[in-house]
Every structure is written in C-alpha cells, then in structure tokens.
C-alpha positions as a Python dict, from the first residue, in 0.01 Angstrom:
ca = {
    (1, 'X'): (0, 0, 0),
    (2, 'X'): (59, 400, -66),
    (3, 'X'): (248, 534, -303),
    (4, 'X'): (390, 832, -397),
    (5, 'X'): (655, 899, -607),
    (6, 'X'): (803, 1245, -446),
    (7, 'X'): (1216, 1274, -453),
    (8, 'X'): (1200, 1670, -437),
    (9, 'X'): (1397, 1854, -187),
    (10, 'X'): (1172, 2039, 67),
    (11, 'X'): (1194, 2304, 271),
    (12, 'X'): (1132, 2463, 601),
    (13, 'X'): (1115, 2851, 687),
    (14, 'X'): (1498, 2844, 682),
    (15, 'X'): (1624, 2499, 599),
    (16, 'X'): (1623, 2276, 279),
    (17, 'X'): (1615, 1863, 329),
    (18, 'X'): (1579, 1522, 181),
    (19, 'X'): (1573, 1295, 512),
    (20, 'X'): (1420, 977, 393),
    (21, 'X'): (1398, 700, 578),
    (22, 'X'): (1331, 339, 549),
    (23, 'X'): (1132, 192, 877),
    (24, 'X'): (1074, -164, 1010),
    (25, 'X'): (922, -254, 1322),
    (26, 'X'): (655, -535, 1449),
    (27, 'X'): (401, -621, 1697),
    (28, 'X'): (519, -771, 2031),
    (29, 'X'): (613, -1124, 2016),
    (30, 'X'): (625, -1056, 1623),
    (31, 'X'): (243, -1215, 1633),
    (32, 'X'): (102, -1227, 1280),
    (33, 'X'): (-231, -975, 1375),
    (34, 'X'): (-224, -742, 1113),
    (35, 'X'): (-468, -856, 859),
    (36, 'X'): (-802, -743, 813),
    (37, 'X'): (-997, -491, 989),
    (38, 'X'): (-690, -397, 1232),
    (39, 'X'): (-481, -391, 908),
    (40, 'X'): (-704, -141, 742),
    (41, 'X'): (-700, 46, 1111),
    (42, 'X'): (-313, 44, 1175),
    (43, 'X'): (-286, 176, 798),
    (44, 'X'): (-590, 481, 933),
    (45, 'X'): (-382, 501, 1257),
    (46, 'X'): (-38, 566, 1125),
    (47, 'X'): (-135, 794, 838),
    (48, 'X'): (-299, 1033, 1082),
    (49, 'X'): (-12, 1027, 1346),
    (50, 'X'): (214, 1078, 1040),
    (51, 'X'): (6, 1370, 886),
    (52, 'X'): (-16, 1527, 1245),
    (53, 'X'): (404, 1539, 1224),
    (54, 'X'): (443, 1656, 911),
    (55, 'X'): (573, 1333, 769),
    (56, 'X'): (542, 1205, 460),
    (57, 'X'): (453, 833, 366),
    (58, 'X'): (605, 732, 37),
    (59, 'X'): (541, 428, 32),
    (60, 'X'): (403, 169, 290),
    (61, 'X'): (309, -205, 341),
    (62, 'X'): (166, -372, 654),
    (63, 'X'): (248, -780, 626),
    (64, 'X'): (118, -1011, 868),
    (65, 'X'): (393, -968, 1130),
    (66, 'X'): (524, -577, 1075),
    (67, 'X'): (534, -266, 914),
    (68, 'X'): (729, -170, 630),
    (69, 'X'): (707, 215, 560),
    (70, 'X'): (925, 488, 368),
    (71, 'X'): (907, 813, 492),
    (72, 'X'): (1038, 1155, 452),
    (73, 'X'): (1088, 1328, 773),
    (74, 'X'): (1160, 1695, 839),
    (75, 'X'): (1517, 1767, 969),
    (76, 'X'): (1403, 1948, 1296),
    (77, 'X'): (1179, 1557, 1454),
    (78, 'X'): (1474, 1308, 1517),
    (79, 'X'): (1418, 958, 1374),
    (80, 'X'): (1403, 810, 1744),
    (81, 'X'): (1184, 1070, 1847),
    (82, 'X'): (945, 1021, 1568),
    (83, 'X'): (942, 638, 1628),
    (84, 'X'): (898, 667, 1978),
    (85, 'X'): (614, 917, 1929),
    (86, 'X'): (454, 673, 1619),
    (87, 'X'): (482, 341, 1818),
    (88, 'X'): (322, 473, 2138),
    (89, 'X'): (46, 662, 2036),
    (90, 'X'): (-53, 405, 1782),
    (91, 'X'): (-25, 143, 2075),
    (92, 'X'): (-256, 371, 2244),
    (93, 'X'): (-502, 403, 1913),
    (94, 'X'): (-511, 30, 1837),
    (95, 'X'): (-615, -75, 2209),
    (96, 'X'): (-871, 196, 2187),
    (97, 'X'): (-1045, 31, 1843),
    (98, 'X'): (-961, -282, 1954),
    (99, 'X'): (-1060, -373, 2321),
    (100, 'X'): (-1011, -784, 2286),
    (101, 'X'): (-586, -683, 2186),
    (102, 'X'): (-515, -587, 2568),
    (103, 'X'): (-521, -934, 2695),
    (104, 'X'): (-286, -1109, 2442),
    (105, 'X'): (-26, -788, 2453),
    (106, 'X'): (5, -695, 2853),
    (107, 'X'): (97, -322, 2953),
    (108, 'X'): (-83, -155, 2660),
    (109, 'X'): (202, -220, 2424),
    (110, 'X'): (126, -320, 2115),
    (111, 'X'): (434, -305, 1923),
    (112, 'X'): (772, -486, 1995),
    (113, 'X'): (1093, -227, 2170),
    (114, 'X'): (1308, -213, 1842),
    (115, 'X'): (1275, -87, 1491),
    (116, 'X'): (1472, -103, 1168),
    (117, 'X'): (1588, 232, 1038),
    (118, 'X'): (1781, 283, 707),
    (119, 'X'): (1844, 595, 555),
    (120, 'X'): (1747, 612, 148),
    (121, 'X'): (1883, 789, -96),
    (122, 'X'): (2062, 598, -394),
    (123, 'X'): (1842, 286, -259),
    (124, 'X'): (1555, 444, -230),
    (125, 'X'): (1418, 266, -599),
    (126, 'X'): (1567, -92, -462),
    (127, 'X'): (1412, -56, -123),
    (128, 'X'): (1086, 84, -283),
    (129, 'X'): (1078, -258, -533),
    (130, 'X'): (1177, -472, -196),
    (131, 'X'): (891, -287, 29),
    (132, 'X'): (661, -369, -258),
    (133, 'X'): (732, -672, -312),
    (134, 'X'): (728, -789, 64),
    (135, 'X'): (408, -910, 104),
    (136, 'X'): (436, -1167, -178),
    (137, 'X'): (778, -1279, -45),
    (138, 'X'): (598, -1375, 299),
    (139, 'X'): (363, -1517, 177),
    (140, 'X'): (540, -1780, -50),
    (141, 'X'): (774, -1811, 276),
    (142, 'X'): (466, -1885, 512),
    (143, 'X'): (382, -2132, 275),
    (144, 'X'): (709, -2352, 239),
    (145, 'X'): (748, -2362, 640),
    (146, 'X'): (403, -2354, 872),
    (147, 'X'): (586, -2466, 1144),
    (148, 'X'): (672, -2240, 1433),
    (149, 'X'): (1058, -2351, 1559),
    (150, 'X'): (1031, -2044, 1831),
    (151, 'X'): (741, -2031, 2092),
    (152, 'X'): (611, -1657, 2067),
    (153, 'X'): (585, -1676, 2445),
    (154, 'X'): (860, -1780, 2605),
    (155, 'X'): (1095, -1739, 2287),
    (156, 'X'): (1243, -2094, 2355),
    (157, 'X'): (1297, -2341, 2067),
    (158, 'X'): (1023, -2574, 1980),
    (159, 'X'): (1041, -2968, 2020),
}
C-alpha cells in the first residue's frame, strides 16, 4: 500500500489543477494472480509507468483479483489515455518478468478491457478508508464463499 496524504492544488507552466481520480481495473478473466512476487512487480511496474507520466499515486492497493489506485493526474493526459497507456505497457512489463503468464493470458494481454474510474474530491477521505480497507474485505469474503459459481473460461455458470 502507498500513501500519501497530498490535497494541494498543482500547477503546470500556465494551468492550476486538482484532477484526482479513483481507478479500478483487473487481470483478464479477473484471475486471482496478484500475490507475491508479481504483486511486489505490478506495484514496481505501475509506479514507474506512473512516475514516467507525471502522475501521482496517493494511495494504492493490489488485492488478489485487481488494482485499486488513487491518483492525481495532470489536466493536459486524459483519463482514457492514461489508462490505455498504464494497462498496455504494464501488460507488456509483466510478460517480460514473467515468461510462464503468456500461456494462461493469450495475445499478451494481461489485464481485462474495462476499468473503473471515479473522480474524488469530497470522497476522496471515504474512498481512501474503502481502498484501504479492501484487502481485508476480500479476504473475509474469500473466506465465507470458496466456491467459484462462474467458470473464468468460458464465463458460464457453474453446476
């Protein structure tokens, strides 16, 4: 988890901003991968892709099955943009630490199409507490149900 507790307005050479966003996305097939080593990478991975942007990471969890972040992102990189930019070269990253990954995710995609975007600003202390708290909450949820009802691979119910 990082944390930083920044709420000051920045600035570019002609601009002043506060664009903070909440972000959710997840490996393909929402496959619970990220523990471990390729947790500690993925963290590595998307602080240096983040750093390279000139976003900031406010605060950040990876659970088993996605990524919960909260960034601040200058006014002039789009939030699609940066996700599209994040996702794929991250995809690219991982595969390149992590060789045995290409045959469980085909096409050198490592993440799944969609995200979850909010934008913060009176939430931002709530959806700090919740990002926080995340991990904990899947963990007591893993625990009361360890039964898949949706097969990851063909996304069919489960007899």
């Amino acid at each position: 988890m990082l944390k930083k507790s920044t709420n000051e307005i920045k600035s570019t050479a002609h601009s002043k901003y506060r664009c903070q966003y909440h972000i959710v996305f997840a490996p393909k097939y929402r496959r619970k991968e990220i523990y471990g080593q390729l947790k500690r990478d993925i963290g590595e991975i998307l602080r240096k892709l983040c750093k390279q942007k000139g976003v900031e990471i406010m605060e950040a969890e990876a659970c088993l099955d996605h990524i919960h972040m909260l960034v601040s992102i200058p006014p002039y990189i789009s939030i699609a943009q940066f996700m599209g930019y994040l996702k794929e070269k991250s995809s690219l990253m991982i595969f390149d630490r992590h060789a045995n990954l290409k045959y469980k995710y085909g096409s050198r995609n490592f993440w799944c199409r969609g995200y979850y975007v909010d934008t913060v600003w009176r939430n931002k202390k709530i959806i700090s507490e919740y990002i926080r708290n995340q991990l904990e909450e899947d963990y007591a949820s893993d625990q009361i149900s360890m039964k898949e009802y949706l097969n990851p691979f063909t996304g069919s119910k489960n007899k």
